[in-house]
N, CA, C and O atoms as a GROMACS GRO file, in nm:
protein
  336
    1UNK      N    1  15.355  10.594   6.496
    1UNK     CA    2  15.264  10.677   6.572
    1UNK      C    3  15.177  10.759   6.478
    1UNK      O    4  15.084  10.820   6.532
    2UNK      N    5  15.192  10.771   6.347
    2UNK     CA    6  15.164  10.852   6.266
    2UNK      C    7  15.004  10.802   6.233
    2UNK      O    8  14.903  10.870   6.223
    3UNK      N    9  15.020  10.677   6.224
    3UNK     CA   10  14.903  10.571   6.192
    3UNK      C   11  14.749  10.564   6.302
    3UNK      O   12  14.638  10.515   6.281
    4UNK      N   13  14.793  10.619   6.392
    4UNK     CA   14  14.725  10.610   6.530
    4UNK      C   15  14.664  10.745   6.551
    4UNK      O   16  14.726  10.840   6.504
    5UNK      N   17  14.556  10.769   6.613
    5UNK     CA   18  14.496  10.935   6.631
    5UNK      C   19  14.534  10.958   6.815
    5UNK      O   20  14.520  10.897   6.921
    6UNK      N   21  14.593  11.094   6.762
    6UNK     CA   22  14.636  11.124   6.891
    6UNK      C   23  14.598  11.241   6.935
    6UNK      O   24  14.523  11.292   6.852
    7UNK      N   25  14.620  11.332   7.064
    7UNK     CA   26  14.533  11.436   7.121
    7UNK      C   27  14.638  11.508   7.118
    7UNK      O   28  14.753  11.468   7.100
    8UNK      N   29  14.599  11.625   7.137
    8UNK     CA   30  14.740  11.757   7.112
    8UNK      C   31  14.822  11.739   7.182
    8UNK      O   32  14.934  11.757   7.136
    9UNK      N   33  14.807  11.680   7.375
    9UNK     CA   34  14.953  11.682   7.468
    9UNK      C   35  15.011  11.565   7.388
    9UNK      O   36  15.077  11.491   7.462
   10UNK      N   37  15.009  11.545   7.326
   10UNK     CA   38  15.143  11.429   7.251
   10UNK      C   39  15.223  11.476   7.138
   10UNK      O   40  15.198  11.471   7.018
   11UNK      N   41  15.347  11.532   7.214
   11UNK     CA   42  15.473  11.542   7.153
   11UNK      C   43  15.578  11.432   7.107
   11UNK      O   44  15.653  11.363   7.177
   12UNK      N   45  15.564  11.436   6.988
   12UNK     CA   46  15.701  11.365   6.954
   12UNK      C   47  15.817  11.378   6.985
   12UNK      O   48  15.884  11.283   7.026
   13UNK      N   49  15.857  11.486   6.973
   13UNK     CA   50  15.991  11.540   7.070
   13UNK      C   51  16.056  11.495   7.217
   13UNK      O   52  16.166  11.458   7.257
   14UNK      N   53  15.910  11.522   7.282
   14UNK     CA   54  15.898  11.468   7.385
   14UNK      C   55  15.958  11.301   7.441
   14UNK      O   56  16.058  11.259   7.500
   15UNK      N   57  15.842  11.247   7.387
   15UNK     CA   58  15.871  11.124   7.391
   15UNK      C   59  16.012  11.071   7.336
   15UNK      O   60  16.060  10.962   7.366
   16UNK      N   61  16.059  11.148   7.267
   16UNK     CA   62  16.203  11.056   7.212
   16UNK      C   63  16.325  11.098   7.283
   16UNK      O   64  16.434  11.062   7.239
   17UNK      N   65  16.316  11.186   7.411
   17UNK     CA   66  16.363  11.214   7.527
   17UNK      C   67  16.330  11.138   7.599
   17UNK      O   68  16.407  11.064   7.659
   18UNK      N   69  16.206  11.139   7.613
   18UNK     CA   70  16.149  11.010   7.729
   18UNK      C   71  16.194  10.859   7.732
   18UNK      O   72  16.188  10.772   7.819
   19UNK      N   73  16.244  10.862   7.593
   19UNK     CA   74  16.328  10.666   7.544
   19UNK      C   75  16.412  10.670   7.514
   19UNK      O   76  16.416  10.622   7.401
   20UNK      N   77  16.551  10.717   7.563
   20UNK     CA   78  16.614  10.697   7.493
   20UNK      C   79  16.681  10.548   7.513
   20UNK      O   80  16.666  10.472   7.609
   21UNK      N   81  16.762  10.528   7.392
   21UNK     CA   82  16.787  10.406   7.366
   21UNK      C   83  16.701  10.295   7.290
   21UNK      O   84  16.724  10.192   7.228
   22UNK      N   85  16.604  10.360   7.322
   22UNK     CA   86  16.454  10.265   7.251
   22UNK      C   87  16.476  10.215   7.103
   22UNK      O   88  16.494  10.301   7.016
   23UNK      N   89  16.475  10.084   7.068
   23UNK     CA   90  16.485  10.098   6.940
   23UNK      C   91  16.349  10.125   6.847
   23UNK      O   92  16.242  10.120   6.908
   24UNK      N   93  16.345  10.146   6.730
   24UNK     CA   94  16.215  10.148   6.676
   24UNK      C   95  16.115  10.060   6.638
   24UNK      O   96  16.016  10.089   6.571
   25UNK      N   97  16.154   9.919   6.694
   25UNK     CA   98  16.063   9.814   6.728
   25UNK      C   99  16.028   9.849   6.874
   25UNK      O  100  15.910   9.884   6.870
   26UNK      N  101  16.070   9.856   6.993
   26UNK     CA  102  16.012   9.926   7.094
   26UNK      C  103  15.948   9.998   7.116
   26UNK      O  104  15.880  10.003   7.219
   27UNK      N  105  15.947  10.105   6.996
   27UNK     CA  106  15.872  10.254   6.982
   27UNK      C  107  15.766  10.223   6.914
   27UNK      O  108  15.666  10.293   6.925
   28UNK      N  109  15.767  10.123   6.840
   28UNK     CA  110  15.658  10.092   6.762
   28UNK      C  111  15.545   9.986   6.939
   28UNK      O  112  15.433  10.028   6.969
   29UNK      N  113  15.585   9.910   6.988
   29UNK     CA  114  15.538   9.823   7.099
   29UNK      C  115  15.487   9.957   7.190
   29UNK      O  116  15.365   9.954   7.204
   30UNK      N  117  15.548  10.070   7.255
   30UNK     CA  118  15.456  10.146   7.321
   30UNK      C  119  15.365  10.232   7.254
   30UNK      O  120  15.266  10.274   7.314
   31UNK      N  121  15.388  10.262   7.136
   31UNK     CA  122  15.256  10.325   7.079
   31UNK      C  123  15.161  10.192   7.082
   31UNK      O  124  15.060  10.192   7.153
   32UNK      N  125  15.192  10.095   7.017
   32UNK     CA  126  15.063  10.010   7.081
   32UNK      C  127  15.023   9.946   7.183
   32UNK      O  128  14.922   9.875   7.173
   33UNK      N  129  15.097   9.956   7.313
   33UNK     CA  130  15.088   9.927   7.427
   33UNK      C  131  14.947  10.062   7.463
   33UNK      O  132  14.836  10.032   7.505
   34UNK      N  133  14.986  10.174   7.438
   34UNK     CA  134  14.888  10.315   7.460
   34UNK      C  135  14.836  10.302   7.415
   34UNK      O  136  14.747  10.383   7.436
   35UNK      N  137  14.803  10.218   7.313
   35UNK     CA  138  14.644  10.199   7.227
   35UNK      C  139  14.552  10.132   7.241
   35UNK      O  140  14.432  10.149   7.219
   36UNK      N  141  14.662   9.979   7.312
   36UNK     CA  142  14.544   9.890   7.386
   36UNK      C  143  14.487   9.982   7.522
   36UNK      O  144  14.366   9.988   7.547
   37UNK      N  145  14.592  10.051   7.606
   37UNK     CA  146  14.539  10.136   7.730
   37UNK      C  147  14.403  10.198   7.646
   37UNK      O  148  14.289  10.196   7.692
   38UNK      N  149  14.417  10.218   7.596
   38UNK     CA  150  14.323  10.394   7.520
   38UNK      C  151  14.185  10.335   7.469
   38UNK      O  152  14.084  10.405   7.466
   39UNK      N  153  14.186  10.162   7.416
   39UNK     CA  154  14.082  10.086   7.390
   39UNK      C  155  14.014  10.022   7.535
   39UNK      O  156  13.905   9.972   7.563
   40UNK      N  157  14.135  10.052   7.609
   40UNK     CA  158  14.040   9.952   7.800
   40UNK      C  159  13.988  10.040   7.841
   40UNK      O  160  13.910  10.005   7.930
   41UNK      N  161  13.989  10.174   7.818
   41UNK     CA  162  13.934  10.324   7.887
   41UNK      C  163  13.849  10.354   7.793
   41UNK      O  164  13.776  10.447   7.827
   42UNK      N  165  13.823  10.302   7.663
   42UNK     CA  166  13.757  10.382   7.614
   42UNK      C  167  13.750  10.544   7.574
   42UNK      O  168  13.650  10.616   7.580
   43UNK      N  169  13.880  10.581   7.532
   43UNK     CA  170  13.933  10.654   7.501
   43UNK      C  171  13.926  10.690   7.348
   43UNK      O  172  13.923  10.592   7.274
   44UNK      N  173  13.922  10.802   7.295
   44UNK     CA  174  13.903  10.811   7.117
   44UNK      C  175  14.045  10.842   7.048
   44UNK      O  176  14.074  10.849   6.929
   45UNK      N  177  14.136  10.859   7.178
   45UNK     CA  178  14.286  10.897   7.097
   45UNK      C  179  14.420  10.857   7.165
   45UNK      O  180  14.393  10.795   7.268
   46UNK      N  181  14.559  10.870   7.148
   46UNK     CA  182  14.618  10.880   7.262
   46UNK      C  183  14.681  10.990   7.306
   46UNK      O  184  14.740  11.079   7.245
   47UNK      N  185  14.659  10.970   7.420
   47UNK     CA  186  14.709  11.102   7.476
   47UNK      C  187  14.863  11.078   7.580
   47UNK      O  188  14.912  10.970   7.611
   48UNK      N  189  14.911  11.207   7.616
   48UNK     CA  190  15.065  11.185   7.656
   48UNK      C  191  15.030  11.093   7.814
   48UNK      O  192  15.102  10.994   7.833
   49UNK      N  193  14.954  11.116   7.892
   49UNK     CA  194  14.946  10.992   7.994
   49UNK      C  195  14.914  10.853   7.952
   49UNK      O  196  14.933  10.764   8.034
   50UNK      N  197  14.861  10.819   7.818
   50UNK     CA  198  14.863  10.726   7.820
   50UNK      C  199  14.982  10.633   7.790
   50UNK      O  200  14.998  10.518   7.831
   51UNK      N  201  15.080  10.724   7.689
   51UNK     CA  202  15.202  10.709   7.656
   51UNK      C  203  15.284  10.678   7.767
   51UNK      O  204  15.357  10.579   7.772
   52UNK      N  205  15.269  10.786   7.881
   52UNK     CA  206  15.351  10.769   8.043
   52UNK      C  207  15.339  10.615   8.040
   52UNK      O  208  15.425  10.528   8.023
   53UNK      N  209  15.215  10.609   8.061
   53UNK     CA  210  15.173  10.442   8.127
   53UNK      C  211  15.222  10.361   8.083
   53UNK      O  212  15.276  10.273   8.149
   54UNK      N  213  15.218  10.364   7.931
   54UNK     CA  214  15.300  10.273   7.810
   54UNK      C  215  15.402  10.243   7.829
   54UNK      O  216  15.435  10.125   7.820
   55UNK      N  217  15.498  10.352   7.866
   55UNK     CA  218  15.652  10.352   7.903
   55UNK      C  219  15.673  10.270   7.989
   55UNK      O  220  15.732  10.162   7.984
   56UNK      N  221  15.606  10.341   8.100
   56UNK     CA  222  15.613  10.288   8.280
   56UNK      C  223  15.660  10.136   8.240
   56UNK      O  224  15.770  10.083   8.252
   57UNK      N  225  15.546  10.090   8.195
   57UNK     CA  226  15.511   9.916   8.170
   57UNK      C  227  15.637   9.865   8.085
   57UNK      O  228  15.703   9.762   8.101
   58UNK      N  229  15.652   9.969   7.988
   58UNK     CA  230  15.798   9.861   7.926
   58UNK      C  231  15.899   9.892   8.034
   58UNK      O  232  15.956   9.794   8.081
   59UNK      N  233  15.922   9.974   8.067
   59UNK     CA  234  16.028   9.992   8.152
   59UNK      C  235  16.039   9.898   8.272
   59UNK      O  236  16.143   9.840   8.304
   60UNK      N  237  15.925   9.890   8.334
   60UNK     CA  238  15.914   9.800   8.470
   60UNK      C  239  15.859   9.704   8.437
   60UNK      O  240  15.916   9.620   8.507
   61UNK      N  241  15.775   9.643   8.370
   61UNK     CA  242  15.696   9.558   8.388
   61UNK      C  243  15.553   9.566   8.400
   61UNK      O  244  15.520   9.684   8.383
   62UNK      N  245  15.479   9.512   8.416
   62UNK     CA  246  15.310   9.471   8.409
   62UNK      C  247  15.326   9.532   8.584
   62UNK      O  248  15.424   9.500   8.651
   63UNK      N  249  15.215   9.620   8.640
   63UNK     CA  250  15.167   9.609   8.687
   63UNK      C  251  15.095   9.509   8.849
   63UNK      O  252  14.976   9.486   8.870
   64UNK      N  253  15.175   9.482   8.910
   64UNK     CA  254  15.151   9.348   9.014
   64UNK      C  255  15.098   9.397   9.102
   64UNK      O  256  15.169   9.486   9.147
   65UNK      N  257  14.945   9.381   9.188
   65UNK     CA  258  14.901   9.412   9.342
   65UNK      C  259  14.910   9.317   9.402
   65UNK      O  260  14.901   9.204   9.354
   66UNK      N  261  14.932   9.350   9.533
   66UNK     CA  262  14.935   9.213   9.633
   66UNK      C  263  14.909   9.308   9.759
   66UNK      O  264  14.953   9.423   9.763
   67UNK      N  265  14.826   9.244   9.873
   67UNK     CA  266  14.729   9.259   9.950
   67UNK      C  267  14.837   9.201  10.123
   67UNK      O  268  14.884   9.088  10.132
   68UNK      N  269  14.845   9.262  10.186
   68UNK     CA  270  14.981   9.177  10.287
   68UNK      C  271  14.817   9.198  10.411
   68UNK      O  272  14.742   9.289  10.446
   69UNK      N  273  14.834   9.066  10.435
   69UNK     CA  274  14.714   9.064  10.552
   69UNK      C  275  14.835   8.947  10.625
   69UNK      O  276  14.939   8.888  10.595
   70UNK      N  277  14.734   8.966  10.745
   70UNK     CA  278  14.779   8.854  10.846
   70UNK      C  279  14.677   8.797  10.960
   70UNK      O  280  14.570   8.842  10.999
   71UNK      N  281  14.740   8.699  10.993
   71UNK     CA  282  14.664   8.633  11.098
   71UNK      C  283  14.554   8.482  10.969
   71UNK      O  284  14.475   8.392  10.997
   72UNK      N  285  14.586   8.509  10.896
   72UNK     CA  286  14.472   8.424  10.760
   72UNK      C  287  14.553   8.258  10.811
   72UNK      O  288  14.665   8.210  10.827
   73UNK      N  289  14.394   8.216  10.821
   73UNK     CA  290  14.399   8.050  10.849
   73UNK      C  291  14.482   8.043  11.022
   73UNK      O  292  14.549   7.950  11.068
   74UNK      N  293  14.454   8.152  11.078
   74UNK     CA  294  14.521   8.113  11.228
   74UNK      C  295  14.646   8.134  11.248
   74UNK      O  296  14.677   8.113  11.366
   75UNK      N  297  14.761   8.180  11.157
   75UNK     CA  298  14.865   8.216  11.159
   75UNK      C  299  14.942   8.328  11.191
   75UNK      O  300  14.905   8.435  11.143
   76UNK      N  301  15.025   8.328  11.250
   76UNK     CA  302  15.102   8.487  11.307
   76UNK      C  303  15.123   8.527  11.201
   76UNK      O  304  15.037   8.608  11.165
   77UNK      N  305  15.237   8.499  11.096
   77UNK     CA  306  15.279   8.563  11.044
   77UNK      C  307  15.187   8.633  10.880
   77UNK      O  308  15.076   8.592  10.848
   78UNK      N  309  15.269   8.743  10.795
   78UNK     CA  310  15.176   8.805  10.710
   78UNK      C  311  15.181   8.723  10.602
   78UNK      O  312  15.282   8.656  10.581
   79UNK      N  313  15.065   8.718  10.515
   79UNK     CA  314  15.124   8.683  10.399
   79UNK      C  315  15.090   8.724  10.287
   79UNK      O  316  14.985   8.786  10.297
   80UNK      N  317  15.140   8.720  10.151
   80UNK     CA  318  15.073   8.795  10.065
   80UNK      C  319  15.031   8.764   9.966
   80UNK      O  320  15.104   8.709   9.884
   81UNK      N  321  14.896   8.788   9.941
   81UNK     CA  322  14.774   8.700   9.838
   81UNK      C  323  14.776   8.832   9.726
   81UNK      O  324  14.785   8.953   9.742
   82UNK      N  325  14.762   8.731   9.584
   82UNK     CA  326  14.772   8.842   9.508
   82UNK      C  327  14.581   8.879   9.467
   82UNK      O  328  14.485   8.809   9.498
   83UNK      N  329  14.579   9.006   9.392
   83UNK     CA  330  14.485   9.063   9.454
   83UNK      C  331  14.437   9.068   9.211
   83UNK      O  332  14.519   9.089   9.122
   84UNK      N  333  14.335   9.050   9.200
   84UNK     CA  334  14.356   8.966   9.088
   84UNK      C  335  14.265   9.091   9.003
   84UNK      O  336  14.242   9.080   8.883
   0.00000   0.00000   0.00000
Protein backbone atom coordinates (compact mmCIF):
# COMPACT_ATOMS: atom_id res chain seq x y z
CA UNK A 1 0.00 0.00 0.00
CA UNK A 2 2.96 2.09 0.56
CA UNK A 3 3.65 2.12 -3.28
CA UNK A 4 0.19 3.51 -4.17
CA UNK A 5 -1.02 7.34 -3.33
CA UNK A 6 -3.61 7.45 -0.97
CA UNK A 7 -6.04 10.21 0.64
CA UNK A 8 -5.95 10.89 4.40
CA UNK A 9 -9.38 8.63 5.34
CA UNK A 10 -7.05 5.64 4.76
CA UNK A 11 -5.95 4.05 7.82
CA UNK A 12 -3.80 1.29 8.05
CA UNK A 13 -4.87 0.29 11.33
CA UNK A 14 -8.04 0.31 10.20
CA UNK A 15 -8.01 -1.83 7.49
CA UNK A 16 -6.05 -4.63 9.25
CA UNK A 17 -9.17 -4.89 11.52
CA UNK A 18 -11.23 -4.82 8.60
CA UNK A 19 -9.20 -8.38 7.28
CA UNK A 20 -8.56 -10.22 9.44
CA UNK A 21 -7.12 -13.40 8.48
CA UNK A 22 -6.09 -11.87 5.17
CA UNK A 23 -2.93 -13.05 4.12
CA UNK A 24 -0.43 -10.60 2.61
CA UNK A 25 -0.93 -11.80 -0.86
CA UNK A 26 -4.64 -10.86 -0.34
CA UNK A 27 -3.68 -7.54 1.09
CA UNK A 28 -1.54 -6.96 -1.58
CA UNK A 29 -4.88 -8.09 -4.33
CA UNK A 30 -7.23 -5.42 -2.50
CA UNK A 31 -4.96 -2.61 -2.57
CA UNK A 32 -4.98 -3.34 -6.20
CA UNK A 33 -8.40 -4.28 -6.60
CA UNK A 34 -8.94 -0.20 -5.12
CA UNK A 35 -6.69 0.92 -7.65
CA UNK A 36 -8.24 -0.54 -10.57
CA UNK A 37 -11.75 0.99 -8.77
CA UNK A 38 -9.83 4.44 -8.38
CA UNK A 39 -8.56 4.17 -12.28
CA UNK A 40 -12.63 3.35 -13.51
CA UNK A 41 -13.65 6.60 -11.50
CA UNK A 42 -11.02 8.44 -12.31
CA UNK A 43 -9.90 9.07 -9.13
CA UNK A 44 -6.12 10.56 -8.23
CA UNK A 45 -5.76 8.36 -4.99
CA UNK A 46 -7.25 5.73 -2.84
CA UNK A 47 -9.41 6.46 -0.57
CA UNK A 48 -11.06 4.33 2.49
CA UNK A 49 -14.44 3.69 0.30
CA UNK A 50 -12.66 2.59 -2.23
CA UNK A 51 -10.86 0.09 -0.07
CA UNK A 52 -14.67 -0.80 1.43
CA UNK A 53 -15.49 -1.77 -2.17
CA UNK A 54 -12.22 -3.68 -2.58
CA UNK A 55 -13.01 -5.77 0.41
CA UNK A 56 -16.77 -6.12 -0.28
CA UNK A 57 -15.61 -7.84 -3.71
CA UNK A 58 -13.03 -10.19 -2.18
CA UNK A 59 -15.21 -11.10 0.37
CA UNK A 60 -18.39 -11.75 -1.78
CA UNK A 61 -17.60 -11.75 -5.05
CA UNK A 62 -17.97 -9.54 -8.31
CA UNK A 63 -20.85 -7.70 -8.24
CA UNK A 64 -24.04 -9.54 -10.23
CA UNK A 65 -27.46 -7.45 -11.43
CA UNK A 66 -30.29 -9.22 -12.62
CA UNK A 67 -33.56 -7.57 -13.65
CA UNK A 68 -36.79 -10.15 -12.50
CA UNK A 69 -39.53 -9.12 -15.12
CA UNK A 70 -42.37 -11.18 -16.18
CA UNK A 71 -44.88 -11.98 -18.55
CA UNK A 72 -41.54 -11.82 -21.42
CA UNK A 73 -42.36 -13.88 -24.65
CA UNK A 74 -46.10 -14.54 -23.32
CA UNK A 75 -45.28 -16.32 -20.23
CA UNK A 76 -46.72 -16.29 -16.61
CA UNK A 77 -44.04 -16.92 -14.88
CA UNK A 78 -40.81 -14.34 -13.84
CA UNK A 79 -37.70 -14.62 -15.13
CA UNK A 80 -34.42 -13.30 -14.69
CA UNK A 81 -32.27 -11.65 -17.45
CA UNK A 82 -29.01 -10.48 -16.46
CA UNK A 83 -28.67 -6.85 -16.80
CA UNK A 84 -25.05 -6.37 -18.43
Amino acid sequence: MQDKPRDSTVNAAVLARQTPGFSGAELSNLVNEAALLAAKTSKPSLSAELLDSARDKALMGVERRWVVTSHVFGTQSPDLIPVC
